[in-house]
Structures are given as structure tokens and as C-alpha cells.
C-alpha positions as a LaTeX table, in Angstrom:
\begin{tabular}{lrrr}
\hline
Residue & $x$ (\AA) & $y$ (\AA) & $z$ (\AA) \\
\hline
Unk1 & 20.09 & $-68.82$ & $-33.50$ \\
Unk2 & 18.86 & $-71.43$ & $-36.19$ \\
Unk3 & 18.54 & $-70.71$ & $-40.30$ \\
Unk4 & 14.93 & $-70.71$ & $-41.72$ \\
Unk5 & 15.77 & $-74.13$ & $-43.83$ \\
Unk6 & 16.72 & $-75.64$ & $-40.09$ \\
Unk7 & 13.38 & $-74.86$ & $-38.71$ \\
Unk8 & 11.67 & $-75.72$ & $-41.96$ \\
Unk9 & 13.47 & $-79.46$ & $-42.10$ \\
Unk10 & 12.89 & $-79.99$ & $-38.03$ \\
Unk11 & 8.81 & $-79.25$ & $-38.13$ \\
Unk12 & 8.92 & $-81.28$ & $-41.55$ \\
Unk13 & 10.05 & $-84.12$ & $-39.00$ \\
Unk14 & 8.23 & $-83.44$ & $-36.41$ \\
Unk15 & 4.93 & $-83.40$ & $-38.21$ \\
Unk16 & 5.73 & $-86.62$ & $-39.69$ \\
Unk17 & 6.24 & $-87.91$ & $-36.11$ \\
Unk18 & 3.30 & $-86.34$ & $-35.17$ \\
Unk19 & 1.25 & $-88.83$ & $-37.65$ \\
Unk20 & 0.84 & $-85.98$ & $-40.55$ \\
Unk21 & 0.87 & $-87.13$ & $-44.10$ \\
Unk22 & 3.81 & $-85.88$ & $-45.81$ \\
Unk23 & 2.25 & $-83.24$ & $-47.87$ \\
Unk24 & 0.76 & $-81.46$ & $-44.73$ \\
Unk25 & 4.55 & $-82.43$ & $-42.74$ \\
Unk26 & 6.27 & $-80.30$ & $-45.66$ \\
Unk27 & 3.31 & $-77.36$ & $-45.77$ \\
Unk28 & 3.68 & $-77.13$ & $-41.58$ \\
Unk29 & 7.56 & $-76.81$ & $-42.14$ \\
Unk30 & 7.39 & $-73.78$ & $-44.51$ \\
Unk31 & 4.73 & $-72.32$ & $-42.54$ \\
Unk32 & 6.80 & $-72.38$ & $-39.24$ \\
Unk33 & 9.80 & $-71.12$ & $-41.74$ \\
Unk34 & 7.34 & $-68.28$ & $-42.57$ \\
Unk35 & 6.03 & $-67.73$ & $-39.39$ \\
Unk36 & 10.19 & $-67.44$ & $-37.64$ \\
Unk37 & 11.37 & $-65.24$ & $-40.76$ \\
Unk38 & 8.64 & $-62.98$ & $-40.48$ \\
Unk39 & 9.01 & $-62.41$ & $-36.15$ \\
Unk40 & 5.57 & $-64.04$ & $-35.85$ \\
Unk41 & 5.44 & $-66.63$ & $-32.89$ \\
Unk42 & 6.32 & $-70.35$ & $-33.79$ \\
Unk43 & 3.27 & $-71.56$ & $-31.01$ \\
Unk44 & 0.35 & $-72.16$ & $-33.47$ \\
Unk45 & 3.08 & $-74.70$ & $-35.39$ \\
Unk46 & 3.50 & $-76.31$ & $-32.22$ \\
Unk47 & 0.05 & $-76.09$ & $-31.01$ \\
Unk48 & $-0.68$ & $-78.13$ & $-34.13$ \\
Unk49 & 2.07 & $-80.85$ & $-33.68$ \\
Unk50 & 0.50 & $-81.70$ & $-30.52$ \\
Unk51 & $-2.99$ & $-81.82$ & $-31.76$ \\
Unk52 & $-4.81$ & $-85.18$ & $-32.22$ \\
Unk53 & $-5.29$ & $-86.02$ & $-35.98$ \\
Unk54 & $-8.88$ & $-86.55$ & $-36.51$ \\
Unk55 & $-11.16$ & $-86.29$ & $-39.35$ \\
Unk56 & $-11.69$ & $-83.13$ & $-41.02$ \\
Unk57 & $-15.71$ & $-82.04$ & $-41.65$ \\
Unk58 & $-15.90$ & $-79.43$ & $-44.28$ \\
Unk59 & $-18.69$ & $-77.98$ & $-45.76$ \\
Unk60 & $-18.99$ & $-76.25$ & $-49.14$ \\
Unk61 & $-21.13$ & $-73.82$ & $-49.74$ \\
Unk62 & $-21.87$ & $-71.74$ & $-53.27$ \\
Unk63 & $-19.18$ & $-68.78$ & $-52.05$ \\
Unk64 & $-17.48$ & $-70.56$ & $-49.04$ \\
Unk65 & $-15.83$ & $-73.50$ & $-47.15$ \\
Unk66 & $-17.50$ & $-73.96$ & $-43.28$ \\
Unk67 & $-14.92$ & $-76.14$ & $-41.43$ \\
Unk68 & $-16.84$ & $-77.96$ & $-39.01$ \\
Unk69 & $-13.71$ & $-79.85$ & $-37.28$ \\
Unk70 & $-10.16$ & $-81.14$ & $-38.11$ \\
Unk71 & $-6.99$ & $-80.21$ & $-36.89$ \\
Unk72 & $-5.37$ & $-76.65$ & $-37.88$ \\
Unk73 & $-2.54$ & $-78.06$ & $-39.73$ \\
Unk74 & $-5.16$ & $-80.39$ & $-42.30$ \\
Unk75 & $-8.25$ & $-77.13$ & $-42.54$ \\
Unk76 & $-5.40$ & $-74.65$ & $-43.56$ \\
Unk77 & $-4.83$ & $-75.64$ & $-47.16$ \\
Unk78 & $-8.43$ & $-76.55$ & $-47.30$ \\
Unk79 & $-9.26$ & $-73.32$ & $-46.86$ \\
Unk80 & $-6.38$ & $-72.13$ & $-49.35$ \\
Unk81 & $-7.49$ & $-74.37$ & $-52.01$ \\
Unk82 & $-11.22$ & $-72.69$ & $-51.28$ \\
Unk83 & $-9.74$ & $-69.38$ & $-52.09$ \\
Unk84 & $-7.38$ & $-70.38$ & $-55.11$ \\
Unk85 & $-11.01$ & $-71.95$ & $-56.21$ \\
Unk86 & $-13.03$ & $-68.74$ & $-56.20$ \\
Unk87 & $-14.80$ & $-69.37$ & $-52.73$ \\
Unk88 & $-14.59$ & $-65.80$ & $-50.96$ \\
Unk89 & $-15.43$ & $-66.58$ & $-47.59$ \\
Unk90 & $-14.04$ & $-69.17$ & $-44.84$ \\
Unk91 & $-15.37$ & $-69.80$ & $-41.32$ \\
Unk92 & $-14.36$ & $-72.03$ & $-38.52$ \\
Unk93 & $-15.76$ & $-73.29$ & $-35.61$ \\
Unk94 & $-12.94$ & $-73.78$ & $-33.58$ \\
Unk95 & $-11.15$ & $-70.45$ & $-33.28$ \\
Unk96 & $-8.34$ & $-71.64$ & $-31.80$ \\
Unk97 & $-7.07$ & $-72.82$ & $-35.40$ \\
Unk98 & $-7.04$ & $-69.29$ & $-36.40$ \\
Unk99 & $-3.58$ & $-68.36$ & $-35.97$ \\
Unk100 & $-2.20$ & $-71.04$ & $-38.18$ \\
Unk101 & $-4.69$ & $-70.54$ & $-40.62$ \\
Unk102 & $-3.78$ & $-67.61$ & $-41.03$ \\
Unk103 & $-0.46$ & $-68.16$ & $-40.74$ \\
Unk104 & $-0.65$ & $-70.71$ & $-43.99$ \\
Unk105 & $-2.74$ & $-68.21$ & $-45.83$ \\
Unk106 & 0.28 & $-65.25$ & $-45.77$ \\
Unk107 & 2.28 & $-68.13$ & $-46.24$ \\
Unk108 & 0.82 & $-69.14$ & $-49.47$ \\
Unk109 & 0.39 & $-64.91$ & $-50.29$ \\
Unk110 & $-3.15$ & $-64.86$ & $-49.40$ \\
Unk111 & $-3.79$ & $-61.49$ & $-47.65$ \\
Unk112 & $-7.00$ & $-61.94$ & $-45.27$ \\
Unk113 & $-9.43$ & $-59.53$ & $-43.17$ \\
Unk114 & $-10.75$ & $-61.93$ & $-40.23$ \\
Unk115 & $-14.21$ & $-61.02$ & $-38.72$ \\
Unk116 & $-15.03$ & $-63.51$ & $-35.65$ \\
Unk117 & $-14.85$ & $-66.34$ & $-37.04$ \\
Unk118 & $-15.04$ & $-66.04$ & $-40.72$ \\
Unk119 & $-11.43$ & $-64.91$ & $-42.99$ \\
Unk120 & $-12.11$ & $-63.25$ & $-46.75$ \\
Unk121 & $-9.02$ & $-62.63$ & $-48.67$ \\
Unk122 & $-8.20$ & $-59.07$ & $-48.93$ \\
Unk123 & $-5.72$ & $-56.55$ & $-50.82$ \\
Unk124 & $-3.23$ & $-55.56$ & $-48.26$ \\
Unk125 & 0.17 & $-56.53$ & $-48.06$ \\
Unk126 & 1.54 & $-60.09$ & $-46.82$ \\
Unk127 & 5.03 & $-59.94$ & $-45.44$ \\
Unk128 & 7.77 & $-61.94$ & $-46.54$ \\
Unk129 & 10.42 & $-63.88$ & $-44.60$ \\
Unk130 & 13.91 & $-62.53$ & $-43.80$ \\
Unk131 & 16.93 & $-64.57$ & $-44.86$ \\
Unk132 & 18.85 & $-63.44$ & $-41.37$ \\
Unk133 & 18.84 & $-66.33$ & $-38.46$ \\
Unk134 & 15.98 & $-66.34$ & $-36.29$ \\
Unk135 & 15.77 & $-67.40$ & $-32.53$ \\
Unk136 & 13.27 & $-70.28$ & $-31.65$ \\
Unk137 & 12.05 & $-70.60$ & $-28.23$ \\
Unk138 & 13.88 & $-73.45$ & $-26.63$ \\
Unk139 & 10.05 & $-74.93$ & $-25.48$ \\
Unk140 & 9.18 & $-75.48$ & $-29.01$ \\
Unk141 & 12.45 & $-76.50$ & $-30.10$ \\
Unk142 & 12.21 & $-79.81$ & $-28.26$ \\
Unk143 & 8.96 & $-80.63$ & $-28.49$ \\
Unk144 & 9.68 & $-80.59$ & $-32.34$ \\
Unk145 & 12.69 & $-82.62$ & $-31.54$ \\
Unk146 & 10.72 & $-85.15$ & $-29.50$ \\
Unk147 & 8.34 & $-85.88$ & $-32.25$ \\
Unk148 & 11.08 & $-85.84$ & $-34.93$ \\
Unk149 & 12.70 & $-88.55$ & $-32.97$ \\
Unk150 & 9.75 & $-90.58$ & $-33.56$ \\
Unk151 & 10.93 & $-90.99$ & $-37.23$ \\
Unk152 & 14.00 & $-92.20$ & $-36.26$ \\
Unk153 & 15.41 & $-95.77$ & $-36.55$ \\
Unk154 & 15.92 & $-97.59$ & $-33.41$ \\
Unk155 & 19.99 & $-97.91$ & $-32.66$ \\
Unk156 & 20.53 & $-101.59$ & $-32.77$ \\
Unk157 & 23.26 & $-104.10$ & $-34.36$ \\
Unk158 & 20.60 & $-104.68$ & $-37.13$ \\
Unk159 & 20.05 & $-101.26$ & $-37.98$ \\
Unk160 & 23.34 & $-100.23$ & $-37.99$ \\
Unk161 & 24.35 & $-103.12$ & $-40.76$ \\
Unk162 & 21.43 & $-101.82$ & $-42.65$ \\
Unk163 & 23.14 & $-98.65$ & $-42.89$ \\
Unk164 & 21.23 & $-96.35$ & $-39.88$ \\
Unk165 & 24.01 & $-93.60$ & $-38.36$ \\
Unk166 & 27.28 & $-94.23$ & $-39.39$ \\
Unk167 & 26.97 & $-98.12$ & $-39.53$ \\
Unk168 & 29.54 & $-100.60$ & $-38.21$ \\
Unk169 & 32.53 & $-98.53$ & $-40.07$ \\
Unk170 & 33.09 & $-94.72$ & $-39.80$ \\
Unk171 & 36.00 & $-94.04$ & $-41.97$ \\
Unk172 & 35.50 & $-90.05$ & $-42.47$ \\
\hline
\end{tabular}
């Protein structure tokens, strides 16, 4: 069982291992928090860990955003922003990123009605997360902890008198 705030700090980690600027690394970790407290699978966080960051290609139009291509965890608050900006409609052409999207907009308390691929906000109800401990499937768990450990300092002499770990003295 891990807390939300676990998961949240271990895909903020991850995603900065992955190459994600720190602003996306921190919107991914509350989104996978979000996605865990609500019972919703944790793949579509994962799935966009592992995808290669690229450029994004986004089109405005007069009522919408068309995302042409970028990966899921870079389009999502695009297509948030669109929304908080008055756009009403979103489309995508790669399908596959609909999950997270998705996933980002509840996140951020955008309710959405999906028709192929185009999302328009809508007035339902998001859910919110629950505050109880959640179970993460042990897959995704260590491929987040693989790419965290690309943040990591090397263990060496050198790092260790710069302070890395514990350093040369433990006296806890």
C-alpha cells in the first residue's frame, strides 16, 4: 500500500528522469496522485514516462486547440489552458493520449464529454481523490523507480564529501 503524496513525489522523479521539464514532472505527479486516489489505473502515467519527448504541434483555431503531435504528458495542460481560455473544443490525433488527457483534465476539475477524437468540457461531476492508501501495481512501481534513479547522484568518494546520502559521517 503507498500514500497519495508517495506516488505523487515518485512520478515527480520519474518524469524528471524521464527528460520532463519540471513543471510538467510536478503536473504528471498529481495526476498519477489523482488517477490512484480516485481507483483509476496508474498506466496512462506510465505510458507517458516512457514516451519519447518530442515537439509538440498545436494548432489554434477561433473555438479550439487541434494537437497535431507531442507527447501526452506536454498536450494535457495545453489543452487545459485552451479550456481555462474560452476554447470549447479539443481534438487529437493520436488517441492513444486520451486517457491522460483526460486524466489531467478531472485532475484540474475540468468535467469532459469525449466524441472520437475531440473532448468539450461538460457539467457533470469530476471525482475527487480519497485520502485512504492506494495499491500501485508493482510493474509501474519500478519503472517509475528506474527513471527516478536517473536523478540520482552517482555513489562515489566525491559525492559523498559533497554531501550525497549520508556522507562520510552518519552520526544519527
Amino acid at each position: 500500500m503507498r500514500a497519495l503524496n508517495e506516488v505523487e513525489g515518485l512520478v515527480k522523479k520519474a518524469a524528471r528522469g524521464a527528460g520532463f521539464p519540471v513543471g510538467q514532472s510536478e503536473d504528471l505527479g498529481q495526476v498519477a496522485a489523482f488517477l490512484a486516489g480516485t481507483g483509476g489505473s496508474v498506466a496512462p502515467v506510465t505510458t507517458a514516462l516512457q514516451e519519447p519527448i518530442c515537439e509538440v504541434d498545436v494548432r489554434w483555431r477561433d473555438n479550439g486547440v487541434e494537437v497535431i503531435q507531442g507527447p501526452a504528458a506536454l498536450i494535457a495542460p495545453i489543452i487545459s489552458d485552451a479550456f481555462a481560455m474560452g476554447r470549447t473544443t479539443a481534438t487529437l490525433a493520436d488517441l492513444a493520449h486520451a486517457p491522460l488527457v483526460s486524466a489531467f483534465l478531472a485532475h484540474s476539475g475540468i468535467a469532459q464529454r469525449w466524441d472520437g477524437p475531440s473532448v468539450i468540457p461538460s457539467d457533470t461531476t469530476v471525482l475527487r481523490p480519497t485520502c485512504n492508501a492506494v495499491t500501485i501495481p508493482e510493474a509501474d512501481w519500478q519503472i517509475w523507480l528506474e527513471l527516478a534513479g536517473k536523478t540520482y547522484v552517482p555513489e562515489t568518494n566525491a559525492s559523498r564529501l559533497a554531501g550525497a546520502g549520508a556522507g562520510l559521517t552518519d552520526n544519527d
